[in-house]
Backbone bond lengths (Angstrom), bond angles and torsions (degrees), N, CA, C in turn:
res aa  C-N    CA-C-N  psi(-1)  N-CA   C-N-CA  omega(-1)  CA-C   N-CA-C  phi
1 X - - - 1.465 - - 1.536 110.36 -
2 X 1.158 115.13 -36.95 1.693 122.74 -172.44 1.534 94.56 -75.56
3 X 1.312 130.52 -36.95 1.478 123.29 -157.32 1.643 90.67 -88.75
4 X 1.214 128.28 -31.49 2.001 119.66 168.60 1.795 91.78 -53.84
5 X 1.317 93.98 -69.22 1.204 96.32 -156.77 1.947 125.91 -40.26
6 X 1.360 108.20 -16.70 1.428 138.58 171.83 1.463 104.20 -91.80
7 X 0.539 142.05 -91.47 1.198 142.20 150.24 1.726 125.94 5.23
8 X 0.969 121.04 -72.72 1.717 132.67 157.53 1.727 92.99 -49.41
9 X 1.414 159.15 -45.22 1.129 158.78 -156.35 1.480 104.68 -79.83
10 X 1.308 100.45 -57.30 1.835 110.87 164.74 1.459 123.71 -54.65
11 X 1.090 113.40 -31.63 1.445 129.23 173.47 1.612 106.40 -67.09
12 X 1.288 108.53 -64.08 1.363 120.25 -165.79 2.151 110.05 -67.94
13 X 1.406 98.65 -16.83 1.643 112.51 159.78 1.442 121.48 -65.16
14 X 1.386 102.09 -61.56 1.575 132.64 152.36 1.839 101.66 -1.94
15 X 1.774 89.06 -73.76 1.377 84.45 -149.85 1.827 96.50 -96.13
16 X 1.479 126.91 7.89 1.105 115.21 174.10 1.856 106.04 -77.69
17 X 1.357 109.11 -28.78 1.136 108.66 -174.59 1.687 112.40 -97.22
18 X 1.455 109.06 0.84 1.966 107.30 152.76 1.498 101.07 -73.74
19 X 1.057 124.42 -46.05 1.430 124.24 -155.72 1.782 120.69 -69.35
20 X 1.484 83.62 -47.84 1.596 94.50 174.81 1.217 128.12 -93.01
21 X 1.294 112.31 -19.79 1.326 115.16 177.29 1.405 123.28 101.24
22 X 1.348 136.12 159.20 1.110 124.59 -163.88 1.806 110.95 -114.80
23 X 2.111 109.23 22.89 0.740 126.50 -125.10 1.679 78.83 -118.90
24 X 1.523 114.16 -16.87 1.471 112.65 -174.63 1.705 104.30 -105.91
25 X 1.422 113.95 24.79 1.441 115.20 -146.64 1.702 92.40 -124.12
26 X 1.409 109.12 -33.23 1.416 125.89 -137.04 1.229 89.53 -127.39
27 X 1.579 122.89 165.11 1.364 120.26 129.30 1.753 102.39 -164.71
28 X 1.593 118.51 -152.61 0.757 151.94 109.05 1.679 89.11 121.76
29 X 1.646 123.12 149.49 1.294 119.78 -149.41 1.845 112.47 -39.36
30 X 1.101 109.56 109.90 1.686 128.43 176.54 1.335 97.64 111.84
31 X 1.063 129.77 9.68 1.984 120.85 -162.98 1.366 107.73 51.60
32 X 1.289 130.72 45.71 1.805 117.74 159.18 1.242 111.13 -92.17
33 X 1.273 143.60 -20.74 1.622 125.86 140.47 1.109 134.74 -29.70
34 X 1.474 129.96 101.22 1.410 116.58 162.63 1.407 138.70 -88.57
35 X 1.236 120.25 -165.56 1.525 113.34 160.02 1.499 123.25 -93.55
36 X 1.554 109.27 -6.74 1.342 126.62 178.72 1.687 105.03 -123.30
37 X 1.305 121.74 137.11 1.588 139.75 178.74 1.808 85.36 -72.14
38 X 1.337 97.01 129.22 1.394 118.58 153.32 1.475 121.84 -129.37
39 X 1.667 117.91 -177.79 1.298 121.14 -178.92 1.573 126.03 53.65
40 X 1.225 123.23 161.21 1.633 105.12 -159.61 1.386 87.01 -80.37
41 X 1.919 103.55 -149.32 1.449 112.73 -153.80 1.507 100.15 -163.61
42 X 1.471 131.12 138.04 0.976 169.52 -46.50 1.703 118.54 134.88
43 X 1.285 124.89 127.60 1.440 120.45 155.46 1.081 128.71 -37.03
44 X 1.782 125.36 1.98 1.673 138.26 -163.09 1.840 83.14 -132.71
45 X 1.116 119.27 -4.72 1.659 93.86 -169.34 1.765 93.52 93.27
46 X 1.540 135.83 -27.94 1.634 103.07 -166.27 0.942 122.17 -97.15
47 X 1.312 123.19 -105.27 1.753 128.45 -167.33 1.966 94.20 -132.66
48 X 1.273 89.32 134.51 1.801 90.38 168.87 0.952 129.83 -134.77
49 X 1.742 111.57 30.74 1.121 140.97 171.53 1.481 135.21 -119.81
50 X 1.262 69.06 -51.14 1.904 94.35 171.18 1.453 115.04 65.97
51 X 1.756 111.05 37.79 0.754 115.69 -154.69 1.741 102.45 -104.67
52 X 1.294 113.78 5.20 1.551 125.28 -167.54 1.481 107.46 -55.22
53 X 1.451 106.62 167.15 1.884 107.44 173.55 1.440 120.75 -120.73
54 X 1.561 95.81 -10.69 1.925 105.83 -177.49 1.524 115.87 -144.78
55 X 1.394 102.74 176.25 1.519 90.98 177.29 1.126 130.98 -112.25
56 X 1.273 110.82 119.68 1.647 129.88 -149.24 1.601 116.80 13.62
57 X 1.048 104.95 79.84 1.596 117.24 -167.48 1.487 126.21 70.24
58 X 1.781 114.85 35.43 1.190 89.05 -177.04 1.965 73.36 -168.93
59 X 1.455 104.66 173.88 1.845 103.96 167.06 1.345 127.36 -114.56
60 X 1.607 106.42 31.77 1.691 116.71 159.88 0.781 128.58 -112.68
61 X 1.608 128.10 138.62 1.474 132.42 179.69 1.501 107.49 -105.95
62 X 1.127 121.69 171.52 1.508 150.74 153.33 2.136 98.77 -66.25
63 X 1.493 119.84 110.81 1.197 111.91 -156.37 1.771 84.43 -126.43
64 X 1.312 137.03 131.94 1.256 159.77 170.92 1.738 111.03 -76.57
65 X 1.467 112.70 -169.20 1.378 118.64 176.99 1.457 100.86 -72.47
66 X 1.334 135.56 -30.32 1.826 120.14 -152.80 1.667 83.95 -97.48
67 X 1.232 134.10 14.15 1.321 138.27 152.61 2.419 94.65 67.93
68 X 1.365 102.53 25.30 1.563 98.04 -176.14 1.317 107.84 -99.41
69 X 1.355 122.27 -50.11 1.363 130.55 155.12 1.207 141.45 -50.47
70 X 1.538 132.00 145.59 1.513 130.40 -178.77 1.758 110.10 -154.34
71 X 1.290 104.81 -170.60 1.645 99.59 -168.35 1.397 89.00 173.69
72 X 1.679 107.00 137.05 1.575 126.74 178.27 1.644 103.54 -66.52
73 X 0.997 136.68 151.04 1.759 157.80 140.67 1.241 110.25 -175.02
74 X 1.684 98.99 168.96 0.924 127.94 -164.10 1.598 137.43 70.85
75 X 1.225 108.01 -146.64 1.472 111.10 168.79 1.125 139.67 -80.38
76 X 2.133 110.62 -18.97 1.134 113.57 -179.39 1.570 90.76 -116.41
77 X 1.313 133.21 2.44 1.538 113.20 132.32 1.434 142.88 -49.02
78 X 1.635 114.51 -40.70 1.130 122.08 130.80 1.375 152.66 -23.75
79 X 1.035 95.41 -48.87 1.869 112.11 172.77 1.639 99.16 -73.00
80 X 1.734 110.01 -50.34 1.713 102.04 -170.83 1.940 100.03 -61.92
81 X 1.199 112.66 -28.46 1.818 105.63 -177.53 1.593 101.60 -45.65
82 X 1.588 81.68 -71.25 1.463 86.70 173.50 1.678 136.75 -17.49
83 X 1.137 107.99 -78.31 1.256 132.59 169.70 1.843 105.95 -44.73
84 X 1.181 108.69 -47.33 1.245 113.43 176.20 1.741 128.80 -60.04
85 X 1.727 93.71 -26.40 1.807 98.03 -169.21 1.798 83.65 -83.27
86 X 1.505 110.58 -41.63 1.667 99.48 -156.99 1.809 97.36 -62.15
87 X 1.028 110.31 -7.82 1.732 110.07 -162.77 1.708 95.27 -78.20
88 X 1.606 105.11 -42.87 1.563 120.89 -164.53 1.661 97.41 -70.39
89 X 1.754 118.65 -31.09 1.225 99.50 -147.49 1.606 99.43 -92.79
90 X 1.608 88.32 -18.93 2.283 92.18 -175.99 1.409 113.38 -83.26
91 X 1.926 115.23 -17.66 1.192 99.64 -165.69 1.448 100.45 -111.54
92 X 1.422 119.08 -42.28 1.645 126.77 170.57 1.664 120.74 -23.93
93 X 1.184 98.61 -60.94 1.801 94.32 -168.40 1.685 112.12 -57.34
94 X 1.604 98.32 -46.92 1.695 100.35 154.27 1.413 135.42 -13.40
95 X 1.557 94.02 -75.18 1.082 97.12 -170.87 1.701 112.36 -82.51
96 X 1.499 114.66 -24.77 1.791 118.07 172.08 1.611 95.26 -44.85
97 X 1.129 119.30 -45.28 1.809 112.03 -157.97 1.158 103.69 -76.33
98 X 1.731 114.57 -45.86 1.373 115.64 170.91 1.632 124.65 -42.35
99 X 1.361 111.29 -39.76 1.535 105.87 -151.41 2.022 96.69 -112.54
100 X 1.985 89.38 4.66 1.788 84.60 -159.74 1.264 142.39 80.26
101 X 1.388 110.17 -2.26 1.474 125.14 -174.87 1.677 118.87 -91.77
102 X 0.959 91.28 134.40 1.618 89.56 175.20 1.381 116.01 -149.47
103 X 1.668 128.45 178.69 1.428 110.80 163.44 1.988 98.38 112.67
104 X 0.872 127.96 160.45 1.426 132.62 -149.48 1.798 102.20 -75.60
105 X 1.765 110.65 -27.57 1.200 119.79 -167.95 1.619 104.94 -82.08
106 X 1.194 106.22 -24.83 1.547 103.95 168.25 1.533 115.24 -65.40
107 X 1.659 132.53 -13.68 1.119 132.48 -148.99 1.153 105.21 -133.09
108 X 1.712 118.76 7.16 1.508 116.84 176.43 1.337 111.21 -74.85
109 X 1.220 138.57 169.57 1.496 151.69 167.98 1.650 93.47 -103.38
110 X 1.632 86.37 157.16 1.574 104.15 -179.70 1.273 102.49 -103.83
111 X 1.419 110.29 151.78 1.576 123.84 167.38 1.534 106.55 -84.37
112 X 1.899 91.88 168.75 1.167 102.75 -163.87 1.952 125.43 -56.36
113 X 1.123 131.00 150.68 1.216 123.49 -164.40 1.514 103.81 -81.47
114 X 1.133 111.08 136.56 1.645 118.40 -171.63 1.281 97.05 -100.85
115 X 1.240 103.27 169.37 1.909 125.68 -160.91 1.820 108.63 -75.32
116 X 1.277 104.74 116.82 1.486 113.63 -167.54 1.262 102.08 -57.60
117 X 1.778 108.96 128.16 1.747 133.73 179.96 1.582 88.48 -55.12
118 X 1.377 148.64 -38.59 1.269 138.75 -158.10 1.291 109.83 -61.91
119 X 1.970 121.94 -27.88 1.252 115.95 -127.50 1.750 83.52 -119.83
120 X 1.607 119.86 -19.72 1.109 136.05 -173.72 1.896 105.41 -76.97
121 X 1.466 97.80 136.61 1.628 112.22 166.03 1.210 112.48 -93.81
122 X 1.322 107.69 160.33 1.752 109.24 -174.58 1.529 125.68 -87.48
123 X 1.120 136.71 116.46 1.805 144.78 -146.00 1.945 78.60 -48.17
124 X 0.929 146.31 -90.40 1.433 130.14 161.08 1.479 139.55 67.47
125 X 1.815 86.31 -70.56 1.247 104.21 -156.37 1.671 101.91 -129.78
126 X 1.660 91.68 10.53 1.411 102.77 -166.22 1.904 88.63 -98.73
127 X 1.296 118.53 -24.54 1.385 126.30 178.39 1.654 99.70 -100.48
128 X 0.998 137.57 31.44 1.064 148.53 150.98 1.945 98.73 -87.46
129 X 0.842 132.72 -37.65 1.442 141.74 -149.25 1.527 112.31 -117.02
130 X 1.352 98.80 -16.12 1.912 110.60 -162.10 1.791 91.36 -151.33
131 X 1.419 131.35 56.96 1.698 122.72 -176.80 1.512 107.90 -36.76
132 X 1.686 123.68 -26.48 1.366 125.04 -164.66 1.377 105.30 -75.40
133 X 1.217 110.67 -22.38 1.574 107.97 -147.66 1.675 107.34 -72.44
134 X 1.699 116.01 123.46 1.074 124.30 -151.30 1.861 95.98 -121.97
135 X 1.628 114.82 113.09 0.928 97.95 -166.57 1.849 110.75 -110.82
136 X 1.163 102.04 21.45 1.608 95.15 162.29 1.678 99.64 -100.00
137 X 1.471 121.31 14.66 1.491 124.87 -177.24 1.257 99.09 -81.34
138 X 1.454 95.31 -48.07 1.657 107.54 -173.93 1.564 130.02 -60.88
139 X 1.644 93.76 -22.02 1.312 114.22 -150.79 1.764 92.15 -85.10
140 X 1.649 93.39 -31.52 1.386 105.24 177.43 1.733 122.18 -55.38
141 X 1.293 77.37 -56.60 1.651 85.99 -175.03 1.139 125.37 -73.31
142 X 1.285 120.50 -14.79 1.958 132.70 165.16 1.422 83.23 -64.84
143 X 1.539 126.91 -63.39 1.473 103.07 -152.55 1.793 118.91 -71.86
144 X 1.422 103.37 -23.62 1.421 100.15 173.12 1.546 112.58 -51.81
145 X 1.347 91.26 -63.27 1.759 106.77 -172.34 1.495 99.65 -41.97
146 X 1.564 134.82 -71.89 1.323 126.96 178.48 1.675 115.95 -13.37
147 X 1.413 103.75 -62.75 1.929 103.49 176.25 1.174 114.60 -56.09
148 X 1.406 126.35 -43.02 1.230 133.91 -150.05 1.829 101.84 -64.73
149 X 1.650 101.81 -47.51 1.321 123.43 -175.00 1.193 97.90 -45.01
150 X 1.561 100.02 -76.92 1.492 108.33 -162.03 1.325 121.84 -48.67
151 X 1.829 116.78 -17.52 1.230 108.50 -176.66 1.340 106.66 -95.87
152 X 1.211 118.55 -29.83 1.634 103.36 160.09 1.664 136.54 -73.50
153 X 1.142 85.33 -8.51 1.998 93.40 162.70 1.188 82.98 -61.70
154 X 1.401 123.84 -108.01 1.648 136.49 -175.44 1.397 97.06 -2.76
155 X 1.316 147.81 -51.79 0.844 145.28 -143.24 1.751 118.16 -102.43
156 X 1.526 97.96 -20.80 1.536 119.01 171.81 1.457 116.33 52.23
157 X 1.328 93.42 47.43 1.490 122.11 -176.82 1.696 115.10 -160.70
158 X 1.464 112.51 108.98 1.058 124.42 175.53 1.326 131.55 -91.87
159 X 1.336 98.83 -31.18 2.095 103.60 171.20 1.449 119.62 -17.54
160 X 0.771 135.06 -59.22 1.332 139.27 -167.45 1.409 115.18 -74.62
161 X 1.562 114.63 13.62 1.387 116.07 -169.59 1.245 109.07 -134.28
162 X 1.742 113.10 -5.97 1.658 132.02 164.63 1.589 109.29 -24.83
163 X 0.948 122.03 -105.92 1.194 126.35 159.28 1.563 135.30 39.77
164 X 1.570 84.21 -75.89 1.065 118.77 173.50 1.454 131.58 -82.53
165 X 1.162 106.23 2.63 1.541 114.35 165.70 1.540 126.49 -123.60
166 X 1.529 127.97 179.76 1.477 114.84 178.23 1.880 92.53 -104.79
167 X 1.461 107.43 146.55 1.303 115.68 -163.99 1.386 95.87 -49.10
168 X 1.134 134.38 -51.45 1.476 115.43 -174.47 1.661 130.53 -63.61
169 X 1.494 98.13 -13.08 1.609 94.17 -176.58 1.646 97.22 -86.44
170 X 1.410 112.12 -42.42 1.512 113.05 173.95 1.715 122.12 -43.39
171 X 1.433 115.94 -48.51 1.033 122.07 166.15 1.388 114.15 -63.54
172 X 1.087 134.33 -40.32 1.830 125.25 176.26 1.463 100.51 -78.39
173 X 1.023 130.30 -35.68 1.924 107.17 177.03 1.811 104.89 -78.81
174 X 1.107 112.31 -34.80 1.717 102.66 -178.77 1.635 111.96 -65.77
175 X 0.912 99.92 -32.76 1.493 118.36 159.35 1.829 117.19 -47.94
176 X 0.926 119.28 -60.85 1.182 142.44 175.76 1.698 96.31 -55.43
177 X 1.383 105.04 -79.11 1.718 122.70 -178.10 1.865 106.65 -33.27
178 X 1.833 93.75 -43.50 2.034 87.54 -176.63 1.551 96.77 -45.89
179 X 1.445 123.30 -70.10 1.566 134.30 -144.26 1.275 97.48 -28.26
180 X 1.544 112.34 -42.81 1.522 107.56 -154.12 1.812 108.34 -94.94
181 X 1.633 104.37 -17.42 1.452 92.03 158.61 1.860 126.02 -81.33
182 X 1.575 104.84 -24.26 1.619 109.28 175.35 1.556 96.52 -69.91
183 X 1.323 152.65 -21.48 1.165 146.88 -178.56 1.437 106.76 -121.01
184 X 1.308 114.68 52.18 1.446 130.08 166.86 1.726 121.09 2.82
185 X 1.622 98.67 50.63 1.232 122.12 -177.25 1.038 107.08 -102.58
186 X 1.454 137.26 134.19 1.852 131.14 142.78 1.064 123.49 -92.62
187 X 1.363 138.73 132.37 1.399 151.04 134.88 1.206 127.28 -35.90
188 X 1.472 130.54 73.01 1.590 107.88 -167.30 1.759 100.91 -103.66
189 X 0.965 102.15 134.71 1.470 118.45 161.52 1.583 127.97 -116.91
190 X 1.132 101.32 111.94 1.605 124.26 -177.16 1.701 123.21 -100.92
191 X 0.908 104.67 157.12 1.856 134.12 174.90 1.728 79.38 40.82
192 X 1.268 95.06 91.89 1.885 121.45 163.55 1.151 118.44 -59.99
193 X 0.978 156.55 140.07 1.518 138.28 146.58 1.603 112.78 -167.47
194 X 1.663 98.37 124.46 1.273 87.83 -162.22 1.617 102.94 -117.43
195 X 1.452 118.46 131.28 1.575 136.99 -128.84 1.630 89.09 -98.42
196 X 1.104 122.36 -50.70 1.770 139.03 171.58 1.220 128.27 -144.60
197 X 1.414 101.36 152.29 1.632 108.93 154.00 1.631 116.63 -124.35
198 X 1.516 98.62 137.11 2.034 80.93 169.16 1.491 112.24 -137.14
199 X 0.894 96.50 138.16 1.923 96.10 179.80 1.641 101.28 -72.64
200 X 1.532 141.02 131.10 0.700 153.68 -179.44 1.575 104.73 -105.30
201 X 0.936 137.58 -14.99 1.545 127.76 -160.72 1.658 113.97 169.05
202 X 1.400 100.00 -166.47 1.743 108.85 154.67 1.658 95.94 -179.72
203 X 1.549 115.45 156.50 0.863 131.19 124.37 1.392 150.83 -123.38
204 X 1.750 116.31 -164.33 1.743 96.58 164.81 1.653 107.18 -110.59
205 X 1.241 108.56 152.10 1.575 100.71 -175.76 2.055 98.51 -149.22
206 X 1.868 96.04 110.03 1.204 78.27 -168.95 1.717 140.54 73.33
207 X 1.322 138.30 -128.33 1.501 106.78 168.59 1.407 103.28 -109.74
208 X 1.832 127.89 18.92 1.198 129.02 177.15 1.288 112.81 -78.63
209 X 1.632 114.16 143.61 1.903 104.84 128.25 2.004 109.18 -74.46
210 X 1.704 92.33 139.42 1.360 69.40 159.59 1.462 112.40 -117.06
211 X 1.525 145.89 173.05 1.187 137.26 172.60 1.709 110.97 -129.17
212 X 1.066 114.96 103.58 1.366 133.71 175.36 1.750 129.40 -65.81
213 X 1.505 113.65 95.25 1.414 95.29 -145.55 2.136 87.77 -114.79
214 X 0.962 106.14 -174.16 1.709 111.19 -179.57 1.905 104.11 -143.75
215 X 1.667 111.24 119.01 1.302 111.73 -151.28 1.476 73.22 -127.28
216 X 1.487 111.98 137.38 1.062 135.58 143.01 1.258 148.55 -134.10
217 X 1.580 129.10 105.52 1.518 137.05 -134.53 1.695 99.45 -119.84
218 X 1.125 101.16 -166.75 1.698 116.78 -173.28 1.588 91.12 -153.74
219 X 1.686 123.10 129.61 1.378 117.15 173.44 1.715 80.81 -132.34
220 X 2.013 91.73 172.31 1.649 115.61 131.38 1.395 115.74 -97.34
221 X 1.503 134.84 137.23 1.192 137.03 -168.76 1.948 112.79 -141.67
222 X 1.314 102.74 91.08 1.276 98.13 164.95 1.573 125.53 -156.17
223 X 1.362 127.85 159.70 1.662 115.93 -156.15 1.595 96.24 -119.67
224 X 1.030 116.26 117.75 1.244 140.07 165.60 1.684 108.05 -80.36
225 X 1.948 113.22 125.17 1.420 108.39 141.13 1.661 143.99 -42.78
226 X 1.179 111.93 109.38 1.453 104.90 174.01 1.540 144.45 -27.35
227 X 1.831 87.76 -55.55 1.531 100.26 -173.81 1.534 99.14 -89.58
228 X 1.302 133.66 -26.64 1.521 137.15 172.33 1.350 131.20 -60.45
229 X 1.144 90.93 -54.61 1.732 119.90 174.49 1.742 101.13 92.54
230 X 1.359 109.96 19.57 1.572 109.64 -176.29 1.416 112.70 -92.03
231 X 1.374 103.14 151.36 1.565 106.91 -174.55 1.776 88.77 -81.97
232 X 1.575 102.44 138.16 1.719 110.16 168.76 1.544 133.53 -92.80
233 X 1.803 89.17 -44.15 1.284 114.78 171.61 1.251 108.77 -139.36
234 X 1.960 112.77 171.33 1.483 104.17 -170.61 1.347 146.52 59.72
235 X 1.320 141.23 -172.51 1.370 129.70 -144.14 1.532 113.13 -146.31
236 X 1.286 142.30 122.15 1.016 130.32 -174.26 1.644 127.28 -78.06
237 X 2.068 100.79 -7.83 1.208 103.87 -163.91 1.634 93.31 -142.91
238 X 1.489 132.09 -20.23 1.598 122.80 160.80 1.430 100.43 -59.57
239 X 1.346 109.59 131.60 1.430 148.09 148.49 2.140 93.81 -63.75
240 X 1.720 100.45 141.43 1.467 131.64 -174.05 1.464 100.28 -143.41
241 X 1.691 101.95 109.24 1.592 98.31 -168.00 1.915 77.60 -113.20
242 X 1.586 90.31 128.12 1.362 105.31 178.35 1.666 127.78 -108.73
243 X 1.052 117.23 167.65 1.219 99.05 -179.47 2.105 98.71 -150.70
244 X 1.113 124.74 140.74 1.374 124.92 -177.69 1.401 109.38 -138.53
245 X 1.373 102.13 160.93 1.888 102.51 153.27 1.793 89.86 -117.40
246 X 1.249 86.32 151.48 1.455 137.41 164.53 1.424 114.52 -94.76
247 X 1.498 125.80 115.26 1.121 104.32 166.01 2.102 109.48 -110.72
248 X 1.172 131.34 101.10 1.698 114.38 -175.39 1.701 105.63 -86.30
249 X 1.254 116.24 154.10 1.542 146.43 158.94 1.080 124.84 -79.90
250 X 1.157 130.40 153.13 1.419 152.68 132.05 1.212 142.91 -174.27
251 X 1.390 114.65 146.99 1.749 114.19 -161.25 1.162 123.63 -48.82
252 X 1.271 127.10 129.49 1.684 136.08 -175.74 1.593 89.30 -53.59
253 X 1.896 95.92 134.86 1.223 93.56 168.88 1.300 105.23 102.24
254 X 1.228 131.21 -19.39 1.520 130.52 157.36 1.450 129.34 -95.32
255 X 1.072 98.64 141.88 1.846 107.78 -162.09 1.299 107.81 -142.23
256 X 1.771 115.13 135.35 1.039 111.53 173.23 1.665 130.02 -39.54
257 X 1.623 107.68 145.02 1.663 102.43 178.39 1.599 93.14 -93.00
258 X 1.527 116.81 168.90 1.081 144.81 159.59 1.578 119.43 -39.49
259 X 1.511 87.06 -65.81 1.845 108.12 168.61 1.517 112.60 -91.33
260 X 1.510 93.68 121.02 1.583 118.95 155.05 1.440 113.85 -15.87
261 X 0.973 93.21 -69.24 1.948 127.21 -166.13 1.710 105.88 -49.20
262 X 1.908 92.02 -38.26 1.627 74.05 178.10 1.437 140.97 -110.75
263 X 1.211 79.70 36.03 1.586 104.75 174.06 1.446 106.98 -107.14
264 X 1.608 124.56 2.79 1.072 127.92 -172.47 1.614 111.33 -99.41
265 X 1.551 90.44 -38.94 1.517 104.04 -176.18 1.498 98.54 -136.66
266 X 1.978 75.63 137.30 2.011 89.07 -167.88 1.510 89.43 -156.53
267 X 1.440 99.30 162.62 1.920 113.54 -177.54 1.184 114.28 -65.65
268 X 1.554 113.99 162.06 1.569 108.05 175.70 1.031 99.54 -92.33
269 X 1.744 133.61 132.68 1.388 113.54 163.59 1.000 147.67 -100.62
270 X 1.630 106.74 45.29 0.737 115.14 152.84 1.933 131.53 -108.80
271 X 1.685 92.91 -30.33 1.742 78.27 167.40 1.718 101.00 -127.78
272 X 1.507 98.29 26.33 2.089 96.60 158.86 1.590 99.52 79.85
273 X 1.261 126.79 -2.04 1.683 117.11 -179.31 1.301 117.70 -78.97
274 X 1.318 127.55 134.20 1.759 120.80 -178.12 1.456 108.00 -69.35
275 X 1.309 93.74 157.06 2.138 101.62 -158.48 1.801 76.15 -150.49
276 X 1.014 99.79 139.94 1.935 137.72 150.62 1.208 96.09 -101.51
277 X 1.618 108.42 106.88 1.265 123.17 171.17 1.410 107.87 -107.53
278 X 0.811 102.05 25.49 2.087 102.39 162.04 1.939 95.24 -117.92
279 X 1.274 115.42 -4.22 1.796 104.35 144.74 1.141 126.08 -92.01
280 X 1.214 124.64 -36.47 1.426 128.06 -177.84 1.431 121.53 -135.30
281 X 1.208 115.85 162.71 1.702 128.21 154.32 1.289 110.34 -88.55
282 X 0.717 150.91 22.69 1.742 143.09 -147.14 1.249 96.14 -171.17
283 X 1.845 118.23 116.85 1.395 102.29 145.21 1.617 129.54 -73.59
284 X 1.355 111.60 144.71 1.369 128.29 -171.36 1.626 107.79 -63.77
285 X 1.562 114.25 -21.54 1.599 115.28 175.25 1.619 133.44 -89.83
286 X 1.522 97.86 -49.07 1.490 109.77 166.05 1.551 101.54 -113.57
287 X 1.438 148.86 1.17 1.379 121.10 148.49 1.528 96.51 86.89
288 X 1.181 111.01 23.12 2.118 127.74 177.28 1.641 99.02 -94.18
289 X 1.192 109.78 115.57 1.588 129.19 -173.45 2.094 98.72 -77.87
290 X 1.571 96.93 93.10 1.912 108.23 171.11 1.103 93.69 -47.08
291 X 1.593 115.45 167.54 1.091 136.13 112.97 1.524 115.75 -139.33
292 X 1.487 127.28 165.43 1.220 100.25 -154.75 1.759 104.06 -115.04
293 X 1.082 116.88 53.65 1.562 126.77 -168.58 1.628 98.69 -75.96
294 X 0.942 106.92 -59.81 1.885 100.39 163.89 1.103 144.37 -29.49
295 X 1.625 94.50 -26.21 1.367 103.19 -164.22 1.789 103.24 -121.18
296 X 1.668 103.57 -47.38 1.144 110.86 -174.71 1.875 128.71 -118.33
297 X 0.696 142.69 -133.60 1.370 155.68 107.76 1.518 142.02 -34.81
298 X 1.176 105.91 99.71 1.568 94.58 -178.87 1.595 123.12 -141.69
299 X 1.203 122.86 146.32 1.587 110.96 -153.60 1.768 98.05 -78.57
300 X 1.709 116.41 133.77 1.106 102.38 -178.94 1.936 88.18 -107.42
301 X 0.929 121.81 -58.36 1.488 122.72 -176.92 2.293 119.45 -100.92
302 X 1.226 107.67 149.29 1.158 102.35 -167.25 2.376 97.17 -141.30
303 X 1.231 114.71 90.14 1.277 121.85 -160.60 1.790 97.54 -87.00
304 X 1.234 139.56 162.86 1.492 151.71 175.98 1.614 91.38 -110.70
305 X 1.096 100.61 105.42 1.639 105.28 174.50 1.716 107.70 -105.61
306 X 1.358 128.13 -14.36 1.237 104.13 172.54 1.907 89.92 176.31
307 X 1.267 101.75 137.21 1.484 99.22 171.40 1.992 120.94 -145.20
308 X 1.198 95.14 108.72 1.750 103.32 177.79 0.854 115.28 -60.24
309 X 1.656 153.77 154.00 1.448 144.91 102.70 1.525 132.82 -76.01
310 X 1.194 102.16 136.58 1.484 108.84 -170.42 1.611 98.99 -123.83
């Protein structure tokens, strides 16, 4: 009788979270905010181990062009929660009695598993291959991009961030971004600040470099109804000390230029016209959607490795 009765409860979760979505649960640019702290913790709120096995309670990521990365949304992010509490609730107490443990830290979920140190080369030997390659440049431009995101989540408008991604990661977060304009929801994320970046590695995968970086920020994160003006999910005044990997791309065979500038402006290739692609995605002649993986850096995967509330 107790195991229906568990059972019908799981069910009836099931379908609160088909119905509503996993959209009041989550947030913040890609949905790696939750409503529950996962992954260990760090003087930043993140992970200082990186020793996790899933993603933040569940085993999907948000996955880019080099196909290494992933990230929970949607509906069948939902279903893995799901799946995940009944996992916590049949096997956990077990093992609390077993091992003696108890207390909220026994009951956290782990964030997503970051890219095995075995498989990573040392930044090193990566300027052995690229003399230009300047990595507080890099360090720079992860952290710009971080704001930029977040302010166009809030903003429910991604264009301006083309570029900067590999078509497939762009398409799975704009993707993500519709839900919350077809359900006339916003995401706002406030008082930004992003605490580090570290390059952890690189490899080659396929005709990429990839560069493996570890971002750890401090947001406000919460989604307000449109037509209401009510807060749904999240907090207008808890601080979410986060922590991610980043994974960026680019084509073997590309190396930093000398000049700034010319990584700014590059041909279309499709009809050869110079484009400032820090104005647009779009060339202005033939209407061919850049991105600048050829040339530069671009985020292919973005993982939730661990997130505090304070």
């Amino acid at each position: 009788m107790k195991k229906r009765t568990f059972i019908i409860q799981i069910l009836v979760l099931l379908v609160v979270f088909l119905h509503f979505g996993v959209i009041s649960a989550i947030a913040d640019f890609g949905d790696y905010g939750g409503s529950s702290d996962y992954g260990g913790s760090s003087d930043y709120g993140g992970s200082s181990d990186y020793d996790s096995s899933s993603s933040f309670g569940s085993s999907s990521d948000y996955s880019g062009g080099s196909g290494d990365g992933d990230g929970p949304g949607g509906i069948v992010g939902g279903i893995i929660v799901v799946v995940a509490i009944v996992v916590v609730i049949l096997i956990l107490p077990g093992a609390m009695r077993k091992n003696g443990s108890t207390g909220p830290s026994a009951t956290r979920p782990a964030g997503a598993q970051i890219t095995d140190a075995s498989r990573l080369r040392p930044i090193s030997e990566y300027r052995e291959k690229d003399p230009n390659f300047n990595e507080p440049q890099i360090q720079e431009k992860i952290s710009n991009l971080y704001v930029q995101m977040q302010n166009c989540w809030t903003g429910k408008n991604m264009e301006s961030l083309r570029p900067y991604f590999t078509d497939a990661a762009y398409a799975q977060f704009d993707r993500q971004l519709d839900s919350y304009r077809q359900n006339r929801r916003t995401n706002y994320i406030e008082r930004i600040a992003v605490l580090g970046v570290g390059l952890r590695g690189w490899y080659e995968q396929e005709n990429n470099d990839c560069m493996v970086a570890t971002v750890q920020t401090r947001i406000v994160d919460y989604t307000k109804d449109d037509v209401t003006g009510n807060i749904i999910s999240g907090s207008s005044t808890a601080e979410k000390f986060m922590t991610y990997e980043y994974i960026l791309v680019r084509s073997i065979g590309c190396v930093t230029s000398d000049q700034e500038k010319d990584a700014q402006t590059v041909n279309c290739p499709n009809c050869g016209s110079p484009l400032d692609i820090n104005r647009s995605a779009e060339c202005p002649y033939c209407n061919s959607i850049i991105t600048v993986k050829d040339y530069d850096w671009v985020i292919s995967s973005i993982k939730g490795v661990s997130q505090q509330t304070r």
